[in-house]
C-alpha positions as CSV (number, residue, x, y, z in Angstrom):
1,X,16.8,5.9,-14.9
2,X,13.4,7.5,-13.9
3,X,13.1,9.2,-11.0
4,X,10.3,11.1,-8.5
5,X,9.5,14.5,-8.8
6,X,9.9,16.8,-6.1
7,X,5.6,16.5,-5.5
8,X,6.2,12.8,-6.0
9,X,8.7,12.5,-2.9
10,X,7.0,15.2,-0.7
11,X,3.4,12.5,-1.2
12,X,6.1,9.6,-0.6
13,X,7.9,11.3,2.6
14,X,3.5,11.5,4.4
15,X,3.8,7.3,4.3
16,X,5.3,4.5,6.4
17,X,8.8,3.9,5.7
18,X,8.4,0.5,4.4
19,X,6.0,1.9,1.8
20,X,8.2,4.8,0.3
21,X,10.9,2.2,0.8
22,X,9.1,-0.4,-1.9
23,X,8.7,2.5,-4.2
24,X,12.3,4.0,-4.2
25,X,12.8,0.2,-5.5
26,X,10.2,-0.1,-7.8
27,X,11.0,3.8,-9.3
28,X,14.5,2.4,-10.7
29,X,12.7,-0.3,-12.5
30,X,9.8,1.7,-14.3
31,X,8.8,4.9,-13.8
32,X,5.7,6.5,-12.2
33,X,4.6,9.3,-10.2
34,X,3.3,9.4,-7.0
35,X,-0.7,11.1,-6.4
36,X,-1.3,10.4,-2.7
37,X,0.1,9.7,0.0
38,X,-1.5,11.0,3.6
39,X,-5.5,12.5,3.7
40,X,-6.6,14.8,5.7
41,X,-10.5,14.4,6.9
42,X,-11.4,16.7,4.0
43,X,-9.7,15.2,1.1
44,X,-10.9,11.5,2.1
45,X,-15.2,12.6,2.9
46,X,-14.7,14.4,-0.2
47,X,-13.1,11.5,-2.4
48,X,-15.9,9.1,-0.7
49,X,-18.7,11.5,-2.0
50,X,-17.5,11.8,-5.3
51,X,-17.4,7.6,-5.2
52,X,-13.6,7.6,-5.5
53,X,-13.1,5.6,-2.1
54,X,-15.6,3.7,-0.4
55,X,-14.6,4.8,3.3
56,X,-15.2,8.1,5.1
57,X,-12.5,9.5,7.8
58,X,-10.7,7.7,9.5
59,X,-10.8,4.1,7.8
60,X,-9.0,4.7,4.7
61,X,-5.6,3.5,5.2
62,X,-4.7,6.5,3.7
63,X,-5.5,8.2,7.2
64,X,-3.0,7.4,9.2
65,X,0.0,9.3,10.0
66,X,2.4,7.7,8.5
67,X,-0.1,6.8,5.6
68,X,0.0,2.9,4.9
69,X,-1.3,3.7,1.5
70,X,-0.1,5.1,-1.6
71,X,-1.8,6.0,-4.9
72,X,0.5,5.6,-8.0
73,X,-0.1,6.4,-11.5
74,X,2.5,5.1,-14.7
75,X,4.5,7.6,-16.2
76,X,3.2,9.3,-18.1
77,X,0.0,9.8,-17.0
78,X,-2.7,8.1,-18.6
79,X,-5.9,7.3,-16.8
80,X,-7.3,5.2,-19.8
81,X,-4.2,3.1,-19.7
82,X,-5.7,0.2,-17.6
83,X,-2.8,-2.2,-18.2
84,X,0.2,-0.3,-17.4
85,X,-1.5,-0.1,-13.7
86,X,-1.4,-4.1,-14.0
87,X,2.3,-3.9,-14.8
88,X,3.3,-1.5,-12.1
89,X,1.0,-3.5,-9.5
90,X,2.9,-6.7,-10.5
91,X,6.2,-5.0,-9.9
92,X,4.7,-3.3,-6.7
93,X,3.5,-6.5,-5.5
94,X,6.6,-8.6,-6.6
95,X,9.1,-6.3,-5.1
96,X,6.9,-6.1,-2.0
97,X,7.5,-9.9,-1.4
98,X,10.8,-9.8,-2.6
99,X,11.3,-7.8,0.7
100,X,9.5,-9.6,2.9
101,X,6.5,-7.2,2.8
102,X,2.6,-8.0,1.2
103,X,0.7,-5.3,0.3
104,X,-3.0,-5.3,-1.6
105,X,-4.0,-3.4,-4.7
106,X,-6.9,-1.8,-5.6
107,X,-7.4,-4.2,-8.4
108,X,-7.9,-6.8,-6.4
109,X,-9.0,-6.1,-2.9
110,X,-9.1,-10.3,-1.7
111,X,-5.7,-10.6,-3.2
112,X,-6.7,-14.1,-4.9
113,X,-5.3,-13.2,-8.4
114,X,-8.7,-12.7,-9.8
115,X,-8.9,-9.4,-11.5
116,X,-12.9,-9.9,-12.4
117,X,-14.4,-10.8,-9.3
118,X,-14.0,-7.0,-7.7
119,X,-16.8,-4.5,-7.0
120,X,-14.8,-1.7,-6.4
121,X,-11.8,-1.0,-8.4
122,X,-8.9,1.6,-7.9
123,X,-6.1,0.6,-9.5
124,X,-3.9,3.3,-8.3
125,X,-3.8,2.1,-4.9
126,X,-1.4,-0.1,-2.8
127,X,-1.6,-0.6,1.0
128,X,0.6,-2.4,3.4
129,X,-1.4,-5.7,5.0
130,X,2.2,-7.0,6.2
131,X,5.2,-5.1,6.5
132,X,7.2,-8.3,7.9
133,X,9.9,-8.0,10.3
C-alpha cells in the first residue's frame, strides 16, 4: 500500500485537518506525493512571477495557516503525465464528497466538469471550498 514520505507528511502536517485528512484516504487508494502545502510571502510572489499561480500574498489559499490548499503530484513523478493528475483529482474530488467535504481543482477552477473551458490550469492543486460539518 503506498504511503507519504517523510517531506510528503511534514507539507501535509502545514494544512487544515480536513485537507491532510482527505489525503491520508486517498494515499491508501493510489499513491502520490505531496509538493506544497503552506507559502510563505516569498515562495507565493515568487511562484506568481514565474506565472505558476495567478495571486500574490496573501490570496492564495495556500497562505493561510493552516493552508487550505495542497499541491499533489502522481507517483512517480511525471510532470508530462497530464492524465494521471485527472485520475488522482477524480479520487481527490470523489473521496472529498464521500466525506461530506468539496474541494476545487486546478483543472477546473468553476467546478462545472468542463476540463476545456479554463484559462489557467494547475493540475496539482486542490483547495477546500466546503469542509462540511
Amino acid at each position: 500500500m503506498p504511503k507519504f514520505s517523510k517531506k510528503s507528511i511534514a507539507k501535509l502536517d502545514t494544512c487544515h485537518p480536513k485537507l491532510k485528512e482527505l489525503c491520508e484516504r486517498v494515499i491508501e487508494i493510489t499513491d502520490f506525493t505531496v509538493t506544497e502545502g503552506h507559502r510563505d510571502k516569498e515562495t507565493q510572489d515568487l511562484l506568481q512571477r514565474e506565472g505558476k499561480s495567478q495571486l500574490r500574498w496573501p490570496h492564495s489559499m495556500h497562505n493561510s495557516q493552516p493552508s487550505m490548499a495542497v499541491d499533489l503530484y502522481p507517483y512517480p513523478v511525471d510532470f508530462y503525465g497530464t492524465k494521471r493528475f485527472g485520475y488522482l483529482a477524480g479520487l481527490m474530488i470523489a473521496t472529498a464528497h464521500s466525506m461530506g467535504m468539496k474541494i476545487r481543482w486546478g483543472g477546473d477552477w468553476d467546478m462545472d466538469g468542463n476540463l476545456k473551458d479554463q484559462n489557467f490550469h494547475d493540475l496539482p492543486h486542490f483547495e477546500l471550498v466546503d469542509i462540511g460539518e
